[in-house]
C-alpha positions in Angstrom: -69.8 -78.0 15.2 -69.0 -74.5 15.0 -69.9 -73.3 18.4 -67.6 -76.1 19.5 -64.8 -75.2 17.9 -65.6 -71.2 19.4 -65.9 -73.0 22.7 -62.9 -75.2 22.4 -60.9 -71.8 21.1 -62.6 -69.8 23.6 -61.4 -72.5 26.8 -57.9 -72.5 25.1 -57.4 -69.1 24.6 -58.9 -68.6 28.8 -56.0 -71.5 29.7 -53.6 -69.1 27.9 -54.1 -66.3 29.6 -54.4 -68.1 33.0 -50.9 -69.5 32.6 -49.5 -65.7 31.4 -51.2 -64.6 34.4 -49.7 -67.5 36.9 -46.0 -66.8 35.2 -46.5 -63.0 35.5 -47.4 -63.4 39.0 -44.8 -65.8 39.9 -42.2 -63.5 38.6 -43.7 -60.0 40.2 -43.3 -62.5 43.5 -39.6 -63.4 42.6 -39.0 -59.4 42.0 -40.2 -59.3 45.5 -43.5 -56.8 43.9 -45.5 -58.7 46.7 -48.3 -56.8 46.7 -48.2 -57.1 42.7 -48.0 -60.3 42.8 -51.1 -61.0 45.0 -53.3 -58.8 43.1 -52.8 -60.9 40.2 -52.4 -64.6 41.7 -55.7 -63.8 44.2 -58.2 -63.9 41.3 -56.6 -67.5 40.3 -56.1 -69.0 43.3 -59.4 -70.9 43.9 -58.9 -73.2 40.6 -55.1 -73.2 40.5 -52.7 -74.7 43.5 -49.9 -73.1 42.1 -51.5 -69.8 41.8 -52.4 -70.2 45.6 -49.2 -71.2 47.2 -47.9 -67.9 45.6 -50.3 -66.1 46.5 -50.0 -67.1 50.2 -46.2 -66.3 49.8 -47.1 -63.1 48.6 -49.5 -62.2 51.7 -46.8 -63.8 53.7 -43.9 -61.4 52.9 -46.6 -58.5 53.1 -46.6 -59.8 56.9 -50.3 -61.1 56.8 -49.7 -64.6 58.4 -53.2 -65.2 58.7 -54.3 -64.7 55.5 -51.4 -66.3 54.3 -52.3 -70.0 56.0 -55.9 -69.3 55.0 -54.8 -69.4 51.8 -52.3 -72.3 52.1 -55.0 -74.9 53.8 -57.4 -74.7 51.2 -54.7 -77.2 49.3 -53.8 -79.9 52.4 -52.7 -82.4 49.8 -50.6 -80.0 47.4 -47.0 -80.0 48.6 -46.2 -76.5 47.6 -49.1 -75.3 49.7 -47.9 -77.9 52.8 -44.7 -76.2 52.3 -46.4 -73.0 53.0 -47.9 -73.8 56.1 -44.6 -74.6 57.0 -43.2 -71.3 56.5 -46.0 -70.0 58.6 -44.5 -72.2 61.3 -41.2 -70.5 60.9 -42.6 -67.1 61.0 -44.9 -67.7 64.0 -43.4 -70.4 65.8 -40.1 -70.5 65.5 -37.3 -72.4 63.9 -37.8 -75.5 65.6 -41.2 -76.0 65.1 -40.6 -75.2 61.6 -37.8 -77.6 61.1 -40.0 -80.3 62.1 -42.7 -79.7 60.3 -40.2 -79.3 57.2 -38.7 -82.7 57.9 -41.9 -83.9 58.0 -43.7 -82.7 54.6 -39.8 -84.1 53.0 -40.8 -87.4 54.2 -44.1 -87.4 53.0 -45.0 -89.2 49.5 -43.6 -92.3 48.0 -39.9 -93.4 48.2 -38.7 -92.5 44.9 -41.2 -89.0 44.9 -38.9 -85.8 45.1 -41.3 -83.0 44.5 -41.9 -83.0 48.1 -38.5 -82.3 49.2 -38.2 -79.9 46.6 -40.8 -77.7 48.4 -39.6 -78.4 52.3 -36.3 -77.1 50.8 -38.0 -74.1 49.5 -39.6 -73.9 53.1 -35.7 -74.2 55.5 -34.3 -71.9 52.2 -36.8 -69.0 52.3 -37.2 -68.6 56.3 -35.5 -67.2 59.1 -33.5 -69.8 60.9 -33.5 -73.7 60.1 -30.8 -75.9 58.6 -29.5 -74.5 55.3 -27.5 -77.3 55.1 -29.9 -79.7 55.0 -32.0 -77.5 52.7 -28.8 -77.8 49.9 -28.9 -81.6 50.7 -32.6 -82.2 49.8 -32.2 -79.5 46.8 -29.1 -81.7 45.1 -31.2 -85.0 45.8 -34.0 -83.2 43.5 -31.7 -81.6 41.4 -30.5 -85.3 40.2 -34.2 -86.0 39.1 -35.1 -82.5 37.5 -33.0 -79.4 36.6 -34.7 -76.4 36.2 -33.1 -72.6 36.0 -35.8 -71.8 39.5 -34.1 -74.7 41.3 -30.5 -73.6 40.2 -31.2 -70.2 41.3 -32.8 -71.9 45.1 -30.3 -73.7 45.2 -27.9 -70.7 45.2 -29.5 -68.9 47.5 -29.3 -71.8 49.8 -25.5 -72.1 49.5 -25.4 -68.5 49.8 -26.8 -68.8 53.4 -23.5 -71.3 54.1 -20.0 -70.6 55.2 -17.8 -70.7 52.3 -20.9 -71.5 50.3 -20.4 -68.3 47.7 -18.3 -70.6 45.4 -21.1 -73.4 44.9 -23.6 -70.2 45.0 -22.2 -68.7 41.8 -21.9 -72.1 40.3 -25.3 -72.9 40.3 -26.6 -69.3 39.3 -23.9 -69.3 36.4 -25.8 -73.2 35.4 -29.5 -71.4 35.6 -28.2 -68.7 33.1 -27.2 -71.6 30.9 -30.3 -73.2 30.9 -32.1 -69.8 30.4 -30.0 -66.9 29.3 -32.6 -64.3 29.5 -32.9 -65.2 33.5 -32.7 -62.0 35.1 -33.2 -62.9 38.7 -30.1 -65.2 38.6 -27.6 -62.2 36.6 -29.3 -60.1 40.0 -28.2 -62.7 42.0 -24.7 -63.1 40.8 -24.2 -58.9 40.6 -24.9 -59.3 44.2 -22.7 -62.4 45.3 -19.7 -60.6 43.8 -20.1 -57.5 45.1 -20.1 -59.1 48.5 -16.7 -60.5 47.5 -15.6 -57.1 46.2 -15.5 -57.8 43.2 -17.1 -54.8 41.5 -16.3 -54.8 38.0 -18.1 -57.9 37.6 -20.9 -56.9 39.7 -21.5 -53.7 38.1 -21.3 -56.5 34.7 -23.4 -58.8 36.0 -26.3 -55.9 37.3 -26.4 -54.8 33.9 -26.8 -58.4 32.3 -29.8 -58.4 34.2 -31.0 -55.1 33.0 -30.6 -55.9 29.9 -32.6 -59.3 29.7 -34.9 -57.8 31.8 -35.5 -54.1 31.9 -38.5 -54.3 34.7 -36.5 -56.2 37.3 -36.5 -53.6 40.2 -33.8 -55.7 42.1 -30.3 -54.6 39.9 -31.3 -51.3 40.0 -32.0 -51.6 44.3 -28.1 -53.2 44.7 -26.7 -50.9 42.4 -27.8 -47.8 44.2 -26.8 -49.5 47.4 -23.5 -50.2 46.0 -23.1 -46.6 44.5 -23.8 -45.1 48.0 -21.5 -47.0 50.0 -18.6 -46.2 47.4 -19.7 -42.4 47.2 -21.2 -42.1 43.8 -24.4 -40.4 45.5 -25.8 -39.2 42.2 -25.8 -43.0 40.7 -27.0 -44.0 43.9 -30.5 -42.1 43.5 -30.6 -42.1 40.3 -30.9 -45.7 40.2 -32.6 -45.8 43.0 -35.2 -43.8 41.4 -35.0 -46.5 38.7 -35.7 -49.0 41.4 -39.0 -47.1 42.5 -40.3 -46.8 38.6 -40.2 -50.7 38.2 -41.5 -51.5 41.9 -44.5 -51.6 43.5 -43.3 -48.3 45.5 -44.0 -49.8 48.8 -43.9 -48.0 51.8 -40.9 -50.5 52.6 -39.5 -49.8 49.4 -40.0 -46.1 49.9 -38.1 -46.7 53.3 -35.5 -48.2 51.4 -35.4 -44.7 49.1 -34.7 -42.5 52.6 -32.0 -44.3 53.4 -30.5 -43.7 50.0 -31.3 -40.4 50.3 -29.8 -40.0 53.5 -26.6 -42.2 52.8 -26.2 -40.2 49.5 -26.0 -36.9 51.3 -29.3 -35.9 49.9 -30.2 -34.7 53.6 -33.7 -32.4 52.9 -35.0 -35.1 50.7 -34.0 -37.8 53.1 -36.0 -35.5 55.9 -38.9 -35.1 53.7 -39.1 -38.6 52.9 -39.3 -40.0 56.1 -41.7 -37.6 57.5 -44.5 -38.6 54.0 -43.8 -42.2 55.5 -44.4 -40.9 59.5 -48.0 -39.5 58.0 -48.6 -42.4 56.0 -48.7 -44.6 59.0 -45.1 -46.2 59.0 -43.3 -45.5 62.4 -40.0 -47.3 62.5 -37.0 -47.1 65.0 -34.6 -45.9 62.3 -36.8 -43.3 61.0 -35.9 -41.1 64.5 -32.1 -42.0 63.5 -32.2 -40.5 59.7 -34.1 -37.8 61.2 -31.6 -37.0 63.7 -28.6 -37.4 61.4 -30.1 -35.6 58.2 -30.9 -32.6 60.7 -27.3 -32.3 62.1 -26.5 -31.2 58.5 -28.7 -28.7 57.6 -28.0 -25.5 58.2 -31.1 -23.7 59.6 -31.9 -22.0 62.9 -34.4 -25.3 64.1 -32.4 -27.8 62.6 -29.9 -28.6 65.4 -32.7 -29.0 68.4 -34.5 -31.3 65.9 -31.3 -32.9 65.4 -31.0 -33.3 69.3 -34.8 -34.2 69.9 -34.8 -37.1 67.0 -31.4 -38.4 68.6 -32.6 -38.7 72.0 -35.8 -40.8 70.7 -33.5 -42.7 68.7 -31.4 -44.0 71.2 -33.9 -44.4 73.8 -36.4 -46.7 71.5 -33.6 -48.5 69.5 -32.0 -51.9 70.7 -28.6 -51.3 72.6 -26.8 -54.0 70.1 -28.0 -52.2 67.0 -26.2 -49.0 68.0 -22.5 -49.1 66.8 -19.8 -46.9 66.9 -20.8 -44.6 64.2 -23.8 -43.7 66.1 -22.3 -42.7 69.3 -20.2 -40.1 67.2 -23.2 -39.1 65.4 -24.2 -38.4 68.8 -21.2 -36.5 69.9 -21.7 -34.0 66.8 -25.3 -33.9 67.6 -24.9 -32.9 70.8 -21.5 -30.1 69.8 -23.8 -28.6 67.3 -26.1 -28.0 70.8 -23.1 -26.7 72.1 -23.6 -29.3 75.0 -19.5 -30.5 75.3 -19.6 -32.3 78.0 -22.0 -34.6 76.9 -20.1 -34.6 73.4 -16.5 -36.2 74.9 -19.1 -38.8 76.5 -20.3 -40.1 73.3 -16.7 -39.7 71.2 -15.5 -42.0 74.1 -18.1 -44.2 73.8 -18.5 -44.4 70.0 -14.1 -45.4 70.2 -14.8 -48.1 73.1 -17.2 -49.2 70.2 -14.7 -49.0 67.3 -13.8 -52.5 66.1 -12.9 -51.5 62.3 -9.1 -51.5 63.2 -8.9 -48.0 62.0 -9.3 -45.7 65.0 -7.2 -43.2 63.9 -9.9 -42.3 61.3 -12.1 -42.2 64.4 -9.6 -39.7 66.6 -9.7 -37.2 63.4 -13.7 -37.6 62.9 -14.1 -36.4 66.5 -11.5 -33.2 66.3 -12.9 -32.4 63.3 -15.8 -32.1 64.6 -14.9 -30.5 67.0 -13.0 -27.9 65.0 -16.1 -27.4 62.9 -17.8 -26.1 66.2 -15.1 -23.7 67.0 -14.3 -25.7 70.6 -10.6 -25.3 69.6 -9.9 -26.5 73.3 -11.3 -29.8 72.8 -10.5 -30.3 68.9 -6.2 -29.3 70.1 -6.9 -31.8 72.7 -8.4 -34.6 70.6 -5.4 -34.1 67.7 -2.9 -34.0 70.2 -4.2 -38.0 71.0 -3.7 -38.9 67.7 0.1 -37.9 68.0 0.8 -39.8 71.5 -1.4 -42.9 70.5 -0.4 -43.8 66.7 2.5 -41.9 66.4 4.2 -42.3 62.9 0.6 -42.9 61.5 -0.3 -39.1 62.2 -0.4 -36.9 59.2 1.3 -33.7 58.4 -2.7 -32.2 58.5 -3.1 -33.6 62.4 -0.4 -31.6 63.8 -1.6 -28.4 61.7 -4.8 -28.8 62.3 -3.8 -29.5 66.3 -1.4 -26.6 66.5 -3.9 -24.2 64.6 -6.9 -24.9 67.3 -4.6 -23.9 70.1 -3.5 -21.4 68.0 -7.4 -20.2 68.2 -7.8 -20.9 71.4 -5.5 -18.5 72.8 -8.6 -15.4 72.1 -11.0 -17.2 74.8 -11.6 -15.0 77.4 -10.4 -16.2 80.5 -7.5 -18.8 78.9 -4.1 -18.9 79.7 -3.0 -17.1 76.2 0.6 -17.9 76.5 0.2 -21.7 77.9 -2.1 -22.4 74.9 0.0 -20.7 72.4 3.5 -22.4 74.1 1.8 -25.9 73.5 0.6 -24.9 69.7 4.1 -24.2 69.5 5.3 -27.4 71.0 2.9 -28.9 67.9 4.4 -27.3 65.7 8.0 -28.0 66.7 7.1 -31.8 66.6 5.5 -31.0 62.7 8.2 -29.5 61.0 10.8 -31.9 62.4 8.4 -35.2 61.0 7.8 -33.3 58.1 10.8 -30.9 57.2 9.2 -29.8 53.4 6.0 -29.1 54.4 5.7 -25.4 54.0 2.2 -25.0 56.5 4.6 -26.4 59.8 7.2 -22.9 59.3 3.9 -20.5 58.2 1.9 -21.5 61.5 5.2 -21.4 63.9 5.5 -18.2 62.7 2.0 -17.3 63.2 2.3 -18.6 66.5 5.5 -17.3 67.2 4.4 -14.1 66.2 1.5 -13.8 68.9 3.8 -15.0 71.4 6.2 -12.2 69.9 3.0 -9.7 69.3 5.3 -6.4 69.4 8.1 -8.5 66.9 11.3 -7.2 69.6 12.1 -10.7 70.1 12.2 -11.6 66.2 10.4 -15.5 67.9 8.6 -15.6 64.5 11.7 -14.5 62.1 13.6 -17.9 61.2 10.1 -19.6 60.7 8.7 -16.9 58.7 11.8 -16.4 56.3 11.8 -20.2 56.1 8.5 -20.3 54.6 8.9 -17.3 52.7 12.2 -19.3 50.8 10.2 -22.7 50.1 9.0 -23.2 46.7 5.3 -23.5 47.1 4.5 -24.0 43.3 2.0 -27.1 44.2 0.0 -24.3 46.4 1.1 -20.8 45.8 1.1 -18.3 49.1 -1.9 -16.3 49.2 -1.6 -12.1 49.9 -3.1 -12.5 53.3 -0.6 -15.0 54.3 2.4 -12.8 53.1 1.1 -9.6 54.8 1.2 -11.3 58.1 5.1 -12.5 57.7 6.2 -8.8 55.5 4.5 -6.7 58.7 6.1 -8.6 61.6 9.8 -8.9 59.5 9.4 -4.9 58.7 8.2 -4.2 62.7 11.3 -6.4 63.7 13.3 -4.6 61.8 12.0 -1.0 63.1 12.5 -2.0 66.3 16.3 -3.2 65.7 16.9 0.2 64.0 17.3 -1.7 60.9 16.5 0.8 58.1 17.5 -0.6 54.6 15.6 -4.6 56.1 12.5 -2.2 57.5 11.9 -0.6 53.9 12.7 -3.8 51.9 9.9 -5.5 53.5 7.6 -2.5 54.2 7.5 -2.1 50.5 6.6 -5.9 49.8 3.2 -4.8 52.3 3.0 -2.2 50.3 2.8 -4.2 46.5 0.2 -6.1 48.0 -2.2 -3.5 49.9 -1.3 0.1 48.4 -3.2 1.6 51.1 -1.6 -0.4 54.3 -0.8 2.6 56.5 1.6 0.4 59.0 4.1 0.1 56.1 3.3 3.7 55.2 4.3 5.0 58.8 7.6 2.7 58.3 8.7 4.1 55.0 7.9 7.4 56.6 10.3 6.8 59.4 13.4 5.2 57.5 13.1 8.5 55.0 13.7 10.7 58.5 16.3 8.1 59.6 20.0 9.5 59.5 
């Protein structure tokens, strides 16, 4: 009797764990931990259905199709594991082969029997293609003979996939968190859903929920970082990120994922680093030649712009023409600027604005002379600035026109350039800037800078009104600095020498002088108006 009772403990205590192991497996699958998952649902799959059809999932989402159907046809009567076969058909054969073969498992079984539609749901839900619609249609028909939180949450996901479907989607996620409030994957779900409507207090509300009943789930702490890259919060981004990677199974794919946090958080080394442990590792995607490329354009050593170039030219010869967007094409431009290859550059700027469908091309325009200012072609970035004033006019900014009139400005110390054409149309610029924006102190300052190359020996006085405009503005928001000042006191003091002008030429001689003791062209000046009569 006694070794019965061990034996009937013993047999117990083994269903126990077999069931912990089946639930922890099923979730590591739901936290897409695939390859978690499989290790522990492979052990249990030859005595358990259920253990099997998610371990075939799990092989299936780690690509292995083949071992995935092995595993499914071992059950040809269980409905979970005919539903599996019938993701296989997706994967391999396309959606219409899969559709049938989900139509037909959904008619199989007895008139009043659900489970089975329950499953072909699953099948439409969780694969590429199919009719989602028909997917929520079959999930609300079972959903009238069994509520569970799992078929709540599929449910979601299946509105999800619909136009206008977010609205039932968070309805049936909110019903699975009422039925099971510690249900993590569903408070991921919802974080995510409103995020996508821009809703980000209660994402960032909802991510945390799911933290909090569930500190392992990977996923919050994947679409937070996502979500804190694309607003700029780079060092929340990797940090939960890093989270992310603690309580996954580290992947390579999720590793992937990692880079192009990295990159997108402006950790540009790391991002480098990262992708080329995955290249040695034996993953070799597309994009990996495209974070190269752009992570290389900014760093700032002597190798890094040719590797910028080389990764770039790989990039867009290997990737699909419709995934490269706009944003690429200026990549490009700056790749190929910080080659000094121009030519090629204005190609790619007018390609990447061809390309531009955000309704904001202006941001565009000033991406393109900036970077061209950053390279010092002051030609190209006066040209590119001076677009943004004839194309969108009163939507130019006070910085476009400086920025425009101080590249000519620049410009006019090429060798070889027509000094005074360039400096004449920096002027024009200029002109145009102070009479949009009369209190901006920066338009007078650069005329008069401008002014006063045009004017280099100050007999004119070209740079006077603009100077002693700027010098009378109250500039309390941004105080002049010393070298700004020197440049209008020397011209107004050589002006005034050369009009004969003693008591103006010592006045603002002595002004150079309270800021640089030593100047000797103020020194020379003082010198003179003491011998003047």
């Amino acid at each position: 009797m006694k070794q019965l009772i061990v034996t009937i403990a013993a047999a117990a205590m083994t269903i126990t764990a077999t069931a912990q192991s089946l639930d922890e497996g099923m979730k590591m699958y739901r936290y897409e931990r695939y390859a978690s998952a499989k290790k522990i649902l492979q052990p249990l799959a030859a005595t358990d259905p259920m253990a099997n059809y998610y371990y075939g999932l799990s092989e299936l989402e780690l690509g292995n199709t083949d071992a995935a159907m092995a595993a499914f046809v071992k059950y040809p009567e269980d409905f979970a594991n005919i539903s599996g076969t019938v993701r296989v058909k997706f994967a391999v054969e396309g959606e219409a082969a899969g559709m049938q073969a989900a139509q037909a498992l959904a008619d199989m079984g007895k008139k009043k029997e659900w489970v089975q539609k329950r499953y072909a749901a699953d099948a439409i839900n969780y694969s590429k293609g199919g009719n989602k619609q028909l997917a929520v249609d079959w999930y609300t028909e079972v959903l009238e003979k069994m509520i569970t939180p799992e078929l709540l949450v599929a449910t979601g996901d299946a509105y999800l996939q619909l136009p206008s479907g977010g609205g039932q989607a968070m309805t049936h996620y909110e019903k699975a968190v009422e039925k099971d409030p510690n249900n993590s994957l569903a408070y991921s779900r919802m974080g995510k859903l409103m995020y996508n409507a821009r809703n980000y207090d209660k994402a960032l509300e909802h991510w945390k929920k799911a933290q909090e009943t569930d500190p392992t789930n990977p996923l919050p702490y994947r679409d937070m970082a996502m979500a804190y890259a694309y607003v700029g919060k780079y060092e929340l981004a990797k940090e939960n990120m890093e989270k992310y990677l603690q309580y996954s199974d580290k992947s390579m794919s999720d590793q992937y994922t990692y880079a192009e946090i990295l990159y997108s958080a402006k950790y540009f080394p790391e991002a480098i680093a990262k992708i080329n442990e995955l290249k040695a590792q034996g993953l070799n995607k597309v994009e990996h030649y495209g974070i190269l490329a752009y992570s290389y354009l900014d760093v700032k050593d002597s190798t890094a712009a040719a590797k910028s170039l080389e990764n770039a030219r790989t990039y867009f010869a290997k990737q699909k023409p419709e995934r490269l967007f706009a944003q690429d094409y200026l990549k490009l431009g700056q790749i190929y600027l910080r080659n000094d290859i121009g030519d090629s550059a204005n190609i790619a700027f007018s390609k990447a604005l061809s390309m531009d469908t955000t309704g904001d091309r202006i941001a565009t325009y000033r991406d393109i002379a900036e970077s061209f200012r950053t390279n010092r072609d002051w030609v190209n970035a006066g040209k590119w600035y001076e677009k943004i004033y004839a194309e969108f006019g009163d939507k130019a900014l006070a910085a476009d026109y400086v920025w425009g009139g101080i590249s000519y400005f620049y410009a006019s110390a090429i060798p070889g350039i027509d000094t005074l054409k360039v400096l004449t149309t920096a002027d024009t610029i200029m002109g145009s800037m102070i009479a949009k924006f009369p209190e901006q102190p920066s338009g007078y300052y650069w005329r008069g800078r401008i002014n006063m190359a045009i004017d280099n020996e100050a007999k004119t006085g070209a740079a006077k009104p603009y100077f002693e405009q700027w010098l009378a503005m109250d500039t309390e928001g941004a105080p002049k600095n010393d070298r700004d000042l020197l440049y209008a006191y020397q011209y107004l003091a050589l002006y005034h020498y050369n009009k004969e002008d003693k008591p103006n030429t010592i006045t603002w001689a002595e002004k150079v002088l309270v800021i640089d003791a030593n100047n000797k062209f103020a020194k020379d000046l003082l010198d003179w108006a003491k011998k003047k009569v």
